[in-house]
Each structure stands twice: as structure tokens, then as C-alpha cells.
C-alpha positions as CSV (number, residue, x, y, z in Angstrom):
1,X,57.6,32.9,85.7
2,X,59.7,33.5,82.6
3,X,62.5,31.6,81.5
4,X,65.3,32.8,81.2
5,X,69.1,32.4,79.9
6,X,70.0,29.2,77.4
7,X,67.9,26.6,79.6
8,X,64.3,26.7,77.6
9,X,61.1,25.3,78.9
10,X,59.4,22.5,76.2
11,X,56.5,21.3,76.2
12,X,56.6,17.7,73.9
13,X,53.4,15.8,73.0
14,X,53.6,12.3,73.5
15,X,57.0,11.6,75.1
16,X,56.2,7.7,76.3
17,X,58.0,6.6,72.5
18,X,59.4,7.5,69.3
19,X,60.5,10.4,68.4
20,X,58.5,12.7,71.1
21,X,60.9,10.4,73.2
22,X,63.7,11.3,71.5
23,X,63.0,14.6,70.9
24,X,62.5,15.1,75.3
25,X,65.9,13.3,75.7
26,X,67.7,15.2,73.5
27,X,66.2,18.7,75.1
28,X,66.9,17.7,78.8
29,X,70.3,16.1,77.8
30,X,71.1,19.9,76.3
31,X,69.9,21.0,79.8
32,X,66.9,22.6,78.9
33,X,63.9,21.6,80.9
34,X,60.7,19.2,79.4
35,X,57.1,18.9,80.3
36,X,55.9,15.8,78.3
37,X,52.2,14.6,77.7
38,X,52.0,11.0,78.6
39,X,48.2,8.4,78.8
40,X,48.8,6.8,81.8
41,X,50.0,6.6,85.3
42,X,52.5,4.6,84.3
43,X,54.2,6.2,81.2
44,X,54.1,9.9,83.7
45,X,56.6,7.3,86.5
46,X,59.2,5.9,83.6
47,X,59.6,9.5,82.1
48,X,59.7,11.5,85.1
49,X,62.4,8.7,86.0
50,X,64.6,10.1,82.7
51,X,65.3,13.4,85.1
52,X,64.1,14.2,88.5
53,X,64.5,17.8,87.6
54,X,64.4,18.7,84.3
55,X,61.3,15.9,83.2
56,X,57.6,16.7,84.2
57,X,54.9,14.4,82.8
58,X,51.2,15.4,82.5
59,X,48.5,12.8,81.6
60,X,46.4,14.3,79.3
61,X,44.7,12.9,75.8
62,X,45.1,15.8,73.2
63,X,41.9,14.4,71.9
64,X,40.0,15.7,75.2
65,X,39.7,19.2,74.1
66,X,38.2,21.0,77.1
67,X,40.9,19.2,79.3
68,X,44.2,20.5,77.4
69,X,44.5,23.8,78.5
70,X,43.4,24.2,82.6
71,X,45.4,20.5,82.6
72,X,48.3,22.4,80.9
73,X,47.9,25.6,83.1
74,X,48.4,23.6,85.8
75,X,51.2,22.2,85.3
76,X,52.8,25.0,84.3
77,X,52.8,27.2,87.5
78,X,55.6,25.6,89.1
79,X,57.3,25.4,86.4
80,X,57.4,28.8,83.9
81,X,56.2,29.7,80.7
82,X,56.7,27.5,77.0
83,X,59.7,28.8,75.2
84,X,59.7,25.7,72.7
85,X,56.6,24.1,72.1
86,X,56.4,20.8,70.2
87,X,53.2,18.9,68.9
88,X,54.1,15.4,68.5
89,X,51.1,13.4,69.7
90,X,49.6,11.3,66.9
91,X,49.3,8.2,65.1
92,X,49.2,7.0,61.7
93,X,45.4,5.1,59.9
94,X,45.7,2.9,57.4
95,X,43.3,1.8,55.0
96,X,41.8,2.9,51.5
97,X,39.1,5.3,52.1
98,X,36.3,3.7,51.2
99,X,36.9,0.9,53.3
100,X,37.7,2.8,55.8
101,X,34.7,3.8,58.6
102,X,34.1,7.6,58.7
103,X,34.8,7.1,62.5
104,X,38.4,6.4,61.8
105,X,38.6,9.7,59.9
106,X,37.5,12.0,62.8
107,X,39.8,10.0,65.2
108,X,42.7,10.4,63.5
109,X,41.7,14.3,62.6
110,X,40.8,14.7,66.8
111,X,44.3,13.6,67.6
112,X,46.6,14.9,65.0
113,X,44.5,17.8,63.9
114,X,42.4,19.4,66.6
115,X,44.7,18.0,69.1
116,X,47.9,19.9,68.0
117,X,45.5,23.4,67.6
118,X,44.2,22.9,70.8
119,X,47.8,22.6,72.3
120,X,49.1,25.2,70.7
121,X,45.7,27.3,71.4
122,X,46.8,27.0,75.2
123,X,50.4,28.1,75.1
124,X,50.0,31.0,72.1
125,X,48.7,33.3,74.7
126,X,51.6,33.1,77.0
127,X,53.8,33.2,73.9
128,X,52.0,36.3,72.1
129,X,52.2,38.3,75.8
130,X,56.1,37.6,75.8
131,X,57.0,37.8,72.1
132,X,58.9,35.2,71.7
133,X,58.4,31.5,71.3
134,X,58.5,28.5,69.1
135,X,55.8,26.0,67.8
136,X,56.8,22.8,66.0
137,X,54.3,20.8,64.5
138,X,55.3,17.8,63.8
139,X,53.4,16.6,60.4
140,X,55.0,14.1,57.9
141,X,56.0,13.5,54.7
142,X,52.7,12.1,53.8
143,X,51.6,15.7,54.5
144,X,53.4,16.6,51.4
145,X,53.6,13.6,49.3
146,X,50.5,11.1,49.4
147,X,51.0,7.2,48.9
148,X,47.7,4.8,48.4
149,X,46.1,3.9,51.4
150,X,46.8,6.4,54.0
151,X,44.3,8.8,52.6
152,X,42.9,9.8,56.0
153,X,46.7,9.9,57.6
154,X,47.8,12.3,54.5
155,X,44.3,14.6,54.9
156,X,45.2,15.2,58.7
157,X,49.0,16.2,58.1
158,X,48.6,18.1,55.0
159,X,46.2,20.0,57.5
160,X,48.8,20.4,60.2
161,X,51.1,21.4,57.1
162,X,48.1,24.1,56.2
163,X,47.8,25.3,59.6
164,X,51.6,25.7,60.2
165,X,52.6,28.1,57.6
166,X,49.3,30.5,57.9
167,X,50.3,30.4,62.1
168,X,53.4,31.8,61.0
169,X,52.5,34.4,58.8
170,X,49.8,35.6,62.0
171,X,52.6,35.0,64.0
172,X,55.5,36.7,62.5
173,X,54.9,40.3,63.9
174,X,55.5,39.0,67.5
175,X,58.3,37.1,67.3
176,X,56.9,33.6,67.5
177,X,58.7,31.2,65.2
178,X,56.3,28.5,64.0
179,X,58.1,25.2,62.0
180,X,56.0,22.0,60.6
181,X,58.8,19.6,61.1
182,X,57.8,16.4,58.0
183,X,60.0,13.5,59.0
184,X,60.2,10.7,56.5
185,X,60.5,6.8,57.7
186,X,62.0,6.6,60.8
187,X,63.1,3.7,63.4
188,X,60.0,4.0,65.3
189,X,57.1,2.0,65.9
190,X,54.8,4.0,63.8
191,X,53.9,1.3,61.6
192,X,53.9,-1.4,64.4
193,X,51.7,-0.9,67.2
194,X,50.9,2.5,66.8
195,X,49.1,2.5,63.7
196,X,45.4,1.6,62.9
197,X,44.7,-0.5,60.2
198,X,41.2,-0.9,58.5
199,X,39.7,-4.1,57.5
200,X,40.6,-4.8,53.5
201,X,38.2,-6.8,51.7
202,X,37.5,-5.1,48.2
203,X,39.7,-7.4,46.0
204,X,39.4,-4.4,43.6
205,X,42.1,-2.6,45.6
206,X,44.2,-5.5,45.9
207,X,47.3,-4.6,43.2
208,X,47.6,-0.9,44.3
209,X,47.2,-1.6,48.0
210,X,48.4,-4.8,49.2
211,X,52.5,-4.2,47.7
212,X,52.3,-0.4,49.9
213,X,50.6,-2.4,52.8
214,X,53.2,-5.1,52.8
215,X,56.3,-3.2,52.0
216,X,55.6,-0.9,54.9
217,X,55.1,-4.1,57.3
218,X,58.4,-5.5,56.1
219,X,60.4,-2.1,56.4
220,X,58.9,-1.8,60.3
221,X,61.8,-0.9,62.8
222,X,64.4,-1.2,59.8
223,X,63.6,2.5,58.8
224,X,66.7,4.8,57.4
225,X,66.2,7.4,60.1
226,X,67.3,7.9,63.5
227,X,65.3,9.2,65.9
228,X,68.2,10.7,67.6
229,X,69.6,12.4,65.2
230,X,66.1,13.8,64.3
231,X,65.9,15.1,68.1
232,X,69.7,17.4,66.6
233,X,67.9,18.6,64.5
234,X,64.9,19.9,66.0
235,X,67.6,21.2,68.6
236,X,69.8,23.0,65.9
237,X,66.3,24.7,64.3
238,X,65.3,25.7,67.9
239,X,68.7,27.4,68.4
240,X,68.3,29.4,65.2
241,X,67.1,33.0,64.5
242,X,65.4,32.5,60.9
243,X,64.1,28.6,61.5
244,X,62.4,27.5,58.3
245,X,58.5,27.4,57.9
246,X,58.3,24.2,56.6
247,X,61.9,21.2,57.1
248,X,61.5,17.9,55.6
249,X,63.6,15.3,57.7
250,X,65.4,11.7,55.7
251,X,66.7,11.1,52.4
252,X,63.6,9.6,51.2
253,X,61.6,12.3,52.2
254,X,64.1,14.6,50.6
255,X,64.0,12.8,47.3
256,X,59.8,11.8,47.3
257,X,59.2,15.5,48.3
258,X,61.5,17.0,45.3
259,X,59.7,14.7,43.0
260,X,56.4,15.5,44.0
261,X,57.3,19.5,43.9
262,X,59.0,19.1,40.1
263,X,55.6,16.8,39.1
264,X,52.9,20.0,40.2
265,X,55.0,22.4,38.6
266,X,55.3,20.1,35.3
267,X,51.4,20.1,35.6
268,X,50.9,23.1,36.1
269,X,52.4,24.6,33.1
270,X,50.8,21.7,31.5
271,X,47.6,23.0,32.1
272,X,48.4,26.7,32.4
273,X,45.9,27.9,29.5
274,X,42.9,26.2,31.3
275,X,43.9,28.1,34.5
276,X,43.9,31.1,32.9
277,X,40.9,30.7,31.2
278,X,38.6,31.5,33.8
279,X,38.9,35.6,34.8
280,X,36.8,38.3,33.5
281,X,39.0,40.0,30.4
């Protein structure tokens, strides 16, 4: 069944809090209609409660690769194809890298990295046969500016950053729109609950670690951005015809990602001789 008219059909990765929550209100609020990944039988009851029509939850761990996309087919048929589809299942690590286990690095690459692909791996089909859609990954900031102590958080959005603007180049010629969405700090529990720390014990780390670790503790649900407002604008970019590749969300995001931009380019030229040292003449 194919969607039709102004009502789309998104599918949101983790939709129980934060900003996949906000990001489904907003989208069934507009009228459109959401299926939303949820962990438990419990989390599928309070959002299907948001909408008896427009919300559908599906239990499913992005992490269980083999189970994302007959678990996604499924819930599909009654319900259409994905116009809008939105990866926003993941969770922050924190911890310098070589205190943290190597365990802790696939984890948080099997959720935010393979996760996402395998996702989008189950709708692109549908998409590429229609010619049309929309994929949002949602990455970060830190997977454009790095900050000590999040080393295996940065590597897996930097990825997703990676990933995002070669899928749109493949996916230009069909008329799939593909946007890695990079919010800065927002009022969510991301640095609460949701996040996995790593034991610290090398006092060696101490004065470039312990001010980030702190600093990010105290700023916890005081963040600058609002998730709501974050939902408008991944609603404004779905509604366009020429959707940017790449949107950083937040002021501070804004201002750390301009700074990190003017920075590479300073060094580049800086070391523009070596790099153009090495061809055959």
C-alpha cells in the first residue's frame, strides 16, 4: 500500500524518550502517521496510548540484526510503505579509550552503527521501487567535533555522518533524500541514564577528563535545546524539496562545528606543501 497525499508514514527509532519522542509527537501531531521501535512490552502500551490511530509500536532491538527487517515487514503490511524514515536509536559511551573495554566499543558501534544500516537496509528497497523517500540519521555533533572522553561515541557518529552523505550520493538518481540530522546538547536524558560510563582509574587522565566528565554531569537536563523545537525542524526538512545532506541542530553546535571547520582548513594550508609532496611529477 502506498501512501499517499500530505499524511506520510514514519518509521522513528526509539520513540519511548528524548528526542525520538519528540520527534513521533511532533509527526502524528502534524497528522502524519508513526511506527516507533520501542524494548519492551511496556514502552509499545504508553506509546501506542499517544494515538490509537496514527501511533504503532514495534519491539525490536536495532542491535538484533537478523530480526530488524522480517520484524519491520511485518509491521508494515497493515500499515503502508516508509515515506520518512528516521534512525534515532542510540546511546552515548563514555570513557577515555584506553580505559574503556573493547566490548563497549562494538556495543555502542552494534546500536548506533550497524543498527541504523540495518534499518535503513530494510526500508531502502521499498523506497528505491517507489522513488521517493527520506532517511534521517540522526548522528551528533560529536560526529563532527570530538571532545576527550567520548572517543568510541564520536568514532560511531562520525560513521553514521560517513555513511549518510555517500547514501545520498547512491541515492540521488531515485529520488531518495538522505539527511544526517547532528543535534548539539539537548534537554534529554542522554547524559543521565542513557549513557554508559567506563570505570576511570588512570590518574594520568585526570586534568583533561574529569573537568569534561563533570561539566557534562552538572549541565544534565539544563541543556540549551529543546526537543520540541528540534521535532520542527526535522518536520520543516521533511517538507522540503532540496533537504540538506548534512544540518547541525543548537547554538553550540553551530559555533563548536564552525570552529572546528575554520581550524582543518587553517591546517590544512598549514601543511599544504607536505600534502603535496607525495605524487609522481
Amino acid at each position: 500500500m502506498m501512501n499517499t497525499g500530505s499524511s506520510k508514514i514514519f518509521l522513528i527509532t526509539g520513540v519511548s524518550s528524548g528526542l525520538g519522542k519528540a520527534f513521533a509527537q511532533a509527526a502524528i501531531s502534524a497528522g502524519h502517521r508513526v511506527v516507533g521501535t520501542v524494548r519492551d512490552e511496556q514502552a509499545r502500551a504508553a506509546f501506542e496510548a499517544m494515538d490509537a490511530l496514527r501511533a504503532k509500536a514495534v519491539i525490536l532491538d536495532v542491535s538484533h540484526f537478523d530480526a530488524v527487517e522480517p520484524t519491520l515487514r511485518e509491521a508494515l503490511q497493515a500499515i503502508g510503505e516508509v515515506d520518512v524514515l528516521v534512525n534515532n536509536a542510540g546511546y552515548g559511551h563514555e570513557g577515555t579509550l584506553e580505559e574503556s573495554p573493547l566490548a563497549e566499543m562494538q556495543r555502542q558501534f552494534d546500536v548506533n552503527v550497524f543498527g541504523a544500516v540495518a534499518v535503513i537496509k530494510a526500508v531502502l528497497p521499498g523506497m528505491r521501487k517507489r522513488r521517493s523517500g527520506h532517511i534521517i540519521n540522526v548522528t551528533s555533533m560529536a560526529g563532527m567535533v570530538t571532545f576527550p572522553g567520548i572517543a568510541y561515541y564520536s568514532g560511531s557518529k562520525f560513521a553514521l555522518e560517513g555513511i549518510s552523505e555517500a547514501l545520498a550520493k547512491e541515492l540521488k538518481g531515485f529520488g531518495i533524500k538522505v539527511t544526517a540530522f547532528a543535534p548539539g546538547s539537548f534537554r534529554t536524558d542522554w547524559a543521565g541514564r542513557s549513557m554508559v560510563r567506563s570505570s576511570h582509574s588512570i590518574a594520568d587522565y585526570d586534568a583533561v577528563f574529569n573537568p569534561v566528565r563533570r561539566a557534562r554531569q552538572s549541565k544534565s537536563g539544563k541543556q540549551a535545546g529543546d526537543p520540541a523545537k528540534a521535532a520542527q525542524a526535522l518536520l520543516h526538512i521533511v517538507a522540503q524539496e532540496n533537504p540538506p545532506t548534512h544540518l547541525v541542530l543548537g547554538k553550540d553546535a553551530l559555533k563548536l562545528v564552525r570552529e572546528k571547520i575554520s581550524k582543518l582548513s587553517e591546517e590544512i594550508n598549514a601543511w599544504e606543501a607536505v600534502s603535496l609532496s607525495t605524487d609522481f611529477e
